[in-house]
TORKOL-4160 file (C-alpha; in steps of 0.2 Angstrom, whole numbers, padded with zeros to 4 digits, m for minus):
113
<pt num="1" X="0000" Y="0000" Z="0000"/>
<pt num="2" X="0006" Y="0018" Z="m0004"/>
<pt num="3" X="m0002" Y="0035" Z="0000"/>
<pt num="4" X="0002" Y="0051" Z="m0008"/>
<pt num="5" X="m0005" Y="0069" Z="m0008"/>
<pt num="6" X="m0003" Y="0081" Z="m0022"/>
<pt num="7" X="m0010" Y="0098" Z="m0023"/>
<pt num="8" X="m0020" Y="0101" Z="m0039"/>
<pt num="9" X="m0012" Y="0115" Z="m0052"/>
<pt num="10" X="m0025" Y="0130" Z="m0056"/>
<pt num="11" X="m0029" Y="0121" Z="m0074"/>
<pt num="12" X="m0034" Y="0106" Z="m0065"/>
<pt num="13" X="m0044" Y="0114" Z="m0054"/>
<pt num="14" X="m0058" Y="0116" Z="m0067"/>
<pt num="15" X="m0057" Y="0097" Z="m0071"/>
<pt num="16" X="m0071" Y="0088" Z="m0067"/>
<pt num="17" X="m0072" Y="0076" Z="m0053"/>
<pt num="18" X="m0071" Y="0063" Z="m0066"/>
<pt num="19" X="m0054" Y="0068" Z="m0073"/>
<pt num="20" X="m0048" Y="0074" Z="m0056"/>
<pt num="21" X="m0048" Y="0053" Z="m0052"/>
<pt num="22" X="m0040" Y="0044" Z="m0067"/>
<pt num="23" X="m0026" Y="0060" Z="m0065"/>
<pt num="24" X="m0024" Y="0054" Z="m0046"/>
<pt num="25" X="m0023" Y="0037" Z="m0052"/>
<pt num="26" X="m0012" Y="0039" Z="m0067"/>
<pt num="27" X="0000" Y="0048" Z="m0056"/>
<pt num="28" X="0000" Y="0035" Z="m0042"/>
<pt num="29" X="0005" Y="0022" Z="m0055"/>
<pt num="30" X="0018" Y="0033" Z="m0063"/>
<pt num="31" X="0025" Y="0035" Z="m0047"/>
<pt num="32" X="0028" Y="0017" Z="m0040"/>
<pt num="33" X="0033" Y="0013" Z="m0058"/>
<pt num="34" X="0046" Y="0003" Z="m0055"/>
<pt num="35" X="0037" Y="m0009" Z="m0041"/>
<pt num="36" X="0020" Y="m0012" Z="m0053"/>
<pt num="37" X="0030" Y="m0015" Z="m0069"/>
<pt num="38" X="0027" Y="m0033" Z="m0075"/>
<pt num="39" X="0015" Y="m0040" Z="m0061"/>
<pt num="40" X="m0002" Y="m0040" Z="m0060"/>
<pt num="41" X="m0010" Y="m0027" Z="m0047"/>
<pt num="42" X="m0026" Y="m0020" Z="m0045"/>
<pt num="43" X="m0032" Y="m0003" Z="m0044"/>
<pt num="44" X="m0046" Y="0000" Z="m0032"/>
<pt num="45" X="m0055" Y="0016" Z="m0036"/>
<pt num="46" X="m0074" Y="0022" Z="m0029"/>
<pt num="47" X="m0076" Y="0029" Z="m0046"/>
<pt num="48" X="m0089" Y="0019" Z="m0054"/>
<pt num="49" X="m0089" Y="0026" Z="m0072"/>
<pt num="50" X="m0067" Y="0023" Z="m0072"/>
<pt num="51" X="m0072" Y="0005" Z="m0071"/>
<pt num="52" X="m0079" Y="0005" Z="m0088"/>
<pt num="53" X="m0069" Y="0023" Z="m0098"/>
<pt num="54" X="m0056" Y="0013" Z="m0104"/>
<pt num="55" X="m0063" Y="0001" Z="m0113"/>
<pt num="56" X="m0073" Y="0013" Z="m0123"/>
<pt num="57" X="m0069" Y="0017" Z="m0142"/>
<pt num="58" X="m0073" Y="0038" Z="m0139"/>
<pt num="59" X="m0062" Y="0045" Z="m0127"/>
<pt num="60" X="m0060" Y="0061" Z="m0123"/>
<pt num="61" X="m0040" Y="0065" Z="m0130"/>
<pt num="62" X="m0036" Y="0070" Z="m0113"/>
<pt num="63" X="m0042" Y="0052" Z="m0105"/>
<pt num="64" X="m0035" Y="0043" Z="m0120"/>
<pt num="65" X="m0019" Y="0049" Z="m0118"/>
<pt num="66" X="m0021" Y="0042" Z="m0098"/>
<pt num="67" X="m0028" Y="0027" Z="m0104"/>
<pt num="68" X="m0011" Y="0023" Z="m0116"/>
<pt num="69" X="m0001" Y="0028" Z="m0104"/>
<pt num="70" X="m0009" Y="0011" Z="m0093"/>
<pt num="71" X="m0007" Y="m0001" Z="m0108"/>
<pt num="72" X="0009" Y="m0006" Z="m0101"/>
<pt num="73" X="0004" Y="m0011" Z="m0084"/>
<pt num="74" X="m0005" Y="m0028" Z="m0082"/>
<pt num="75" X="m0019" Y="m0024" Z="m0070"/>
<pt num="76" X="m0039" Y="m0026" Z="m0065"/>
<pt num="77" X="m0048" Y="m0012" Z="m0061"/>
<pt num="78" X="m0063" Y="m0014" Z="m0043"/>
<pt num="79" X="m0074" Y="m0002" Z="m0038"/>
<pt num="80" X="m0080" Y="m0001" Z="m0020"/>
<pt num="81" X="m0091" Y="0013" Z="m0015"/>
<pt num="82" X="m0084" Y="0027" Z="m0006"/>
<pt num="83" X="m0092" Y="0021" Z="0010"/>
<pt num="84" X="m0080" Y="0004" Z="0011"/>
<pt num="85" X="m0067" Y="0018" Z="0007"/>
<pt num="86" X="m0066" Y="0030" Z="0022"/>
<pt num="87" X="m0050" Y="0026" Z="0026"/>
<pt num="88" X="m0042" Y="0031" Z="0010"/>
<pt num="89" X="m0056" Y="0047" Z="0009"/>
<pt num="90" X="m0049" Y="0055" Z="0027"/>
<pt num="91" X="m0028" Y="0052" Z="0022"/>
<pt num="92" X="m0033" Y="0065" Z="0007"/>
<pt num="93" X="m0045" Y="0079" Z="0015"/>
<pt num="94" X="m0030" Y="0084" Z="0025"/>
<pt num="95" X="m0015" Y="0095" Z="0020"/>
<pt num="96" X="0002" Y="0091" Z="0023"/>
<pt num="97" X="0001" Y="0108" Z="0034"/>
<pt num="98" X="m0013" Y="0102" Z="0046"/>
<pt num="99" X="m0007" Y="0085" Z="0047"/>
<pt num="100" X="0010" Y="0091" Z="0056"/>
<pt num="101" X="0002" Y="0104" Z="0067"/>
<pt num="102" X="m0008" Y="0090" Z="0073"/>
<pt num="103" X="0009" Y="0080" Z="0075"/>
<pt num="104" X="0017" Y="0093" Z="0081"/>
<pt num="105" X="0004" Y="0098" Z="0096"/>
<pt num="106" X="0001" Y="0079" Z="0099"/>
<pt num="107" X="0020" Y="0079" Z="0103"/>
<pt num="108" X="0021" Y="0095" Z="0113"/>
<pt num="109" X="0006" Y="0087" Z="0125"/>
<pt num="110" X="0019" Y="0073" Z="0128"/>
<pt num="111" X="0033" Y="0084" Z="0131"/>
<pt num="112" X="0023" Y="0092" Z="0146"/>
<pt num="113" X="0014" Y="0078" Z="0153"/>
């Protein structure tokens, strides 16, 4: 299991919820490249309609592109609903900022105790 955050650029911004999830996923695979290369994994994502883009004939060029960019891993897409997926849901509502103030004071109670 991996976990990453990254922030979204202004451009993306505008996407649609729709693209904002393949880009998360096409960037967590390009990012553990080298482990996925050659074995089967699976991707489980709570975006129902992913399940089914890539093996339509009109894609969008922006999703197409995505879409060849995964043709070299060998992997199965799952959904499961977003409320199986809470775990994964709460690691990404929180910035990198928050997440170390709340280290941070977590810490400094121990300190004083």
């Amino acid at each position: 299991m991996h976990y990453m955050s990254n922030k979204t650029t202004p451009a993306e911004r505008k996407y649609h919820s729709y693209y904002l999830e393949i880009l998360a996923i096409v960037a967590a695979i390009k990012k553990v490249r080298v482990y996925l290369l050659g074995i089967n994994f699976k991707i489980v994502t709570d975006c129902s309609a992913f399940t089914m883009t890539l093996q339509k004939k009109d894609l969008p060029p922006k999703i197409a592109h995505w879409g060849l960019l995964l043709e070299e891993y060998d992997y199965k897409i799952e959904h499961r609903p977003g409320t199986r997926m809470r775990h994964a849901d709460a690691l990404s509502r929180y910035h990198i900022c928050m997440i170390l103030q709340l280290v941070q004071r977590k810490h400094r109670m121990k300190m004083t105790m």
